[in-house]
C-alpha positions in Angstrom: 0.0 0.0 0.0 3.0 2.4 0.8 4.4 1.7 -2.3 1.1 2.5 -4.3 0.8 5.9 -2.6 4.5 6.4 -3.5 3.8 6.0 -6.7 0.9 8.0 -7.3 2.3 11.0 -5.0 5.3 11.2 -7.6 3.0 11.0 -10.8 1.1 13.8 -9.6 3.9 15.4 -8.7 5.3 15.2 -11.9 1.8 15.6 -13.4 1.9 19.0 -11.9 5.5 20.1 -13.2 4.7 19.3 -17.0 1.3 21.6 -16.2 3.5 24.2 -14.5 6.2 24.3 -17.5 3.5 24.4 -20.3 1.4 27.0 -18.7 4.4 29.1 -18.1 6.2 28.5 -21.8 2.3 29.6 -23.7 2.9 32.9 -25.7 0.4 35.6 -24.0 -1.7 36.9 -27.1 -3.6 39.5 -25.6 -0.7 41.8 -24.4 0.0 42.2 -28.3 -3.4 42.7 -28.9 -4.0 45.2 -26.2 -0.6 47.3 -27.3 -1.6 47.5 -30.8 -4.9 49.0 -29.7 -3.5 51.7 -27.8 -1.5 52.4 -30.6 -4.4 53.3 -32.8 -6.5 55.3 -30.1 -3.0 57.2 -29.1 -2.6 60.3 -31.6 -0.2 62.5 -30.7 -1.2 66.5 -29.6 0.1 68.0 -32.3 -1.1 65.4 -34.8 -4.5 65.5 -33.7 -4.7 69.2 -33.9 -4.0 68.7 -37.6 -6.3 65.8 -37.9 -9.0 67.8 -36.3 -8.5 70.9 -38.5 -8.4 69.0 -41.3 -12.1 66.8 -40.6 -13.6 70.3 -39.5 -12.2 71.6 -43.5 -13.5 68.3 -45.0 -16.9 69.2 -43.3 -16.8 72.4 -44.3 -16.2 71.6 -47.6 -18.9 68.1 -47.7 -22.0 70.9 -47.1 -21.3 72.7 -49.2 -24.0 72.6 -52.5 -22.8 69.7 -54.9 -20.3 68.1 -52.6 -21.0 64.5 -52.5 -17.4 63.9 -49.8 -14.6 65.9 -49.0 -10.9 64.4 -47.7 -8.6 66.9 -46.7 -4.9 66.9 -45.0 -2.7 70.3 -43.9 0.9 71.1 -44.3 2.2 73.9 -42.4 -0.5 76.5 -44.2 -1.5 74.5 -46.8 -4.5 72.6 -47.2 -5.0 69.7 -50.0 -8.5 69.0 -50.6 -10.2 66.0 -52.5 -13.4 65.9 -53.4 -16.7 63.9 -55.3 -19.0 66.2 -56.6 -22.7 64.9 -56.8 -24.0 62.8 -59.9 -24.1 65.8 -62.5 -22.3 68.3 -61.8 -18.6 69.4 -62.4 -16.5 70.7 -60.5 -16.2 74.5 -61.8 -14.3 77.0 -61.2 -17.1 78.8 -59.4 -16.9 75.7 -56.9 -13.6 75.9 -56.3 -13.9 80.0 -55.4 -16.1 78.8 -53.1 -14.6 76.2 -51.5 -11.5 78.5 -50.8 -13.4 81.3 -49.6 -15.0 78.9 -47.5 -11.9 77.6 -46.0 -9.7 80.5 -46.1 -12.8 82.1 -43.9 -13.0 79.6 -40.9 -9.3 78.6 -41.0 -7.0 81.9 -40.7 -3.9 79.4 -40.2 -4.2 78.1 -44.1 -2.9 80.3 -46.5 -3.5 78.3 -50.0 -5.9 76.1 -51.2 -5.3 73.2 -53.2 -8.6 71.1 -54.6 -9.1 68.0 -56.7 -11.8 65.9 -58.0 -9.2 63.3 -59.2 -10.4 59.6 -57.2 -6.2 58.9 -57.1 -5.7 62.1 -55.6 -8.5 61.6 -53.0 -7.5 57.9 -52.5 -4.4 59.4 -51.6 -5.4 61.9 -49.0 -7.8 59.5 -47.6 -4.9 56.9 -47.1 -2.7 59.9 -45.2 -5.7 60.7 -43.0 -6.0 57.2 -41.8 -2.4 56.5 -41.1 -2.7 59.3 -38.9 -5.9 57.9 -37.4 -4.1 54.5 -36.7 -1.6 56.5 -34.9 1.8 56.8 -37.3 3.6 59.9 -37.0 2.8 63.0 -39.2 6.2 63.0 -39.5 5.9 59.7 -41.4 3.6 61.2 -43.9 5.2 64.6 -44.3 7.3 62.8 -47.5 3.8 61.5 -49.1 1.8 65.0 -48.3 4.1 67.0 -50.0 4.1 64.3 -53.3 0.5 65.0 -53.0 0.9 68.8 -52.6 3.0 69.2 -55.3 0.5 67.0 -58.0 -2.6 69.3 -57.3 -0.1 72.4 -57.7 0.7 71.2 -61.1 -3.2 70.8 -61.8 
């Protein structure tokens, strides 16, 4: 009878070793998981100033009559606007007066207005805006704003 108890005492010893080592050696998931999401919450100051001047501009811009959607992104005092216009109408260089005056009127820290209706020009804004929103750097994007700045220039 000693013997058995021997036994089984040292099984479940050993039992409870292998359970200790695997439990202990398993790759927590969740801590990755949980530092990627405060990653994307986590905006910077500064680059949250510039995202939220930028959504006010592309709201500005989005009520505006004949404005199906409006993307913008700043650079120092530059603004680079993309937009749809509604099913039927163009954009015109009466538009584009007013979208300026419209900016230039509630932003006094932009300068110079840039606008597009190109869908690769506004893909490419769009893309900007939401690495900024998943928390890269504006830093980061300064190289692929001013690509983007220096196409609508050339417009």
């Amino acid at each position: 009878m000693r013997g058995r108890n021997l036994f089984l005492i040292k099984l479940l010893l050993i039992l409870l070793i292998m359970v200790s080592v695997i439990a202990g050696c398993v790759k927590e998931d969740r801590v990755g998981e949980e530092n990627e999401e405060e990653i994307i919450v986590d905006v910077g100051g500064k680059d949250q100033d510039i995202l939220i001047r930028s959504e006010n501009i592309s709201d500005l811009v989005v009520n505006l009559y004949g404005i199906d959607n409006a993307t913008s992104i700043i650079f120092n005092d530059v603004v680079a606007i993309g937009i749809e216009v509604a099913d039927g109408s163009k954009l015109t260089d009466d538009m584009k007066e007013m979208i300026i005056n419209t900016v230039l009127e509630n932003d006094t820290m932009i300068r110079q207005v840039l606008i597009t209706d190109n869908k690769k020009n506004f893909d490419q804004i769009e893309n900007v805006i939401l690495s900024l929103m998943n928390g890269k750097p504006y830093d980061e994007q300064v190289k692929e704003i001013n690509r983007i700045i220096e196409k609508l220039k050339k417009e």
